[in-house]
C-alpha positions in Angstrom: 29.4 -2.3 -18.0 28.9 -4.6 -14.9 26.0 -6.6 -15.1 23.4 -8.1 -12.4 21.5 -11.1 -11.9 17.9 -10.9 -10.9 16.4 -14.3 -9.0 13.3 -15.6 -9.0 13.4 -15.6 -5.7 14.1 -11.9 -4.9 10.7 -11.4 -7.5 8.8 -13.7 -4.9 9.9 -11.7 -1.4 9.0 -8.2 -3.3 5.7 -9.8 -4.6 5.0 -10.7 -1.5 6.0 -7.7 0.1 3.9 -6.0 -2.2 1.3 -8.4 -1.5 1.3 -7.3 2.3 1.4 -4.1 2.2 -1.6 -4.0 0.4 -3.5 -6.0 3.0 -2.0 -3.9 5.5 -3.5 -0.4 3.9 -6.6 -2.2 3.5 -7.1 -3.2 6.8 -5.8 0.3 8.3 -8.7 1.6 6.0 -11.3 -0.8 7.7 -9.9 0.1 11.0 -10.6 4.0 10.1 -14.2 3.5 8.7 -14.8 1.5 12.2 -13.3 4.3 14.3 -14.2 7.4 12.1 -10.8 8.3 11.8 -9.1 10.3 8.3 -6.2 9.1 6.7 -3.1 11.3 5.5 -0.8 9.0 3.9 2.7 9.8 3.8 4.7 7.0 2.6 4.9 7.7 -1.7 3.3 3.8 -2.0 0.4 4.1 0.8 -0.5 8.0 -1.4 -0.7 5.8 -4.7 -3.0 3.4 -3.4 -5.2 5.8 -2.0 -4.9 7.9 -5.5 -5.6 4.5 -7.3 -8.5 3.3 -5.2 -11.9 5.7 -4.8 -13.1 3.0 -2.1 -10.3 4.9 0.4 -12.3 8.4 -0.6 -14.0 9.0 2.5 -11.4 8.4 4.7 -8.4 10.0 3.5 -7.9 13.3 4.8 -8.4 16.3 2.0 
């Protein structure tokens, strides 16, 4: 069995990563409300957040 090492700071870029991507669907969902636009989100992460968060009801697209 080969083994692999996991580094503190590979744990901080996906944190971080995480971290921004999170602002970033926020602020699309600002954007929206602003513009009356509907969001269908695609990508498997953006569709969680939207599942997890009622706040992003009334602008995803049904």
């Amino acid at each position: 069995m080969r083994t692999r090492r996991v580094h503190t700071a590979y744990i901080k870029i996906v944190r971080s990563f995480v971290t921004l991507t999170y602002e970033l669907i926020k602020a699309m969902v600002e954007y929206a409300r602003e513009n009356g636009i509907k969001i269908l989100p695609l990508c498997p992460f953006a569709k969680g957040r939207f599942e997890r968060i009622s706040e992003y009801a009334d602008v995803l697209h049904q």
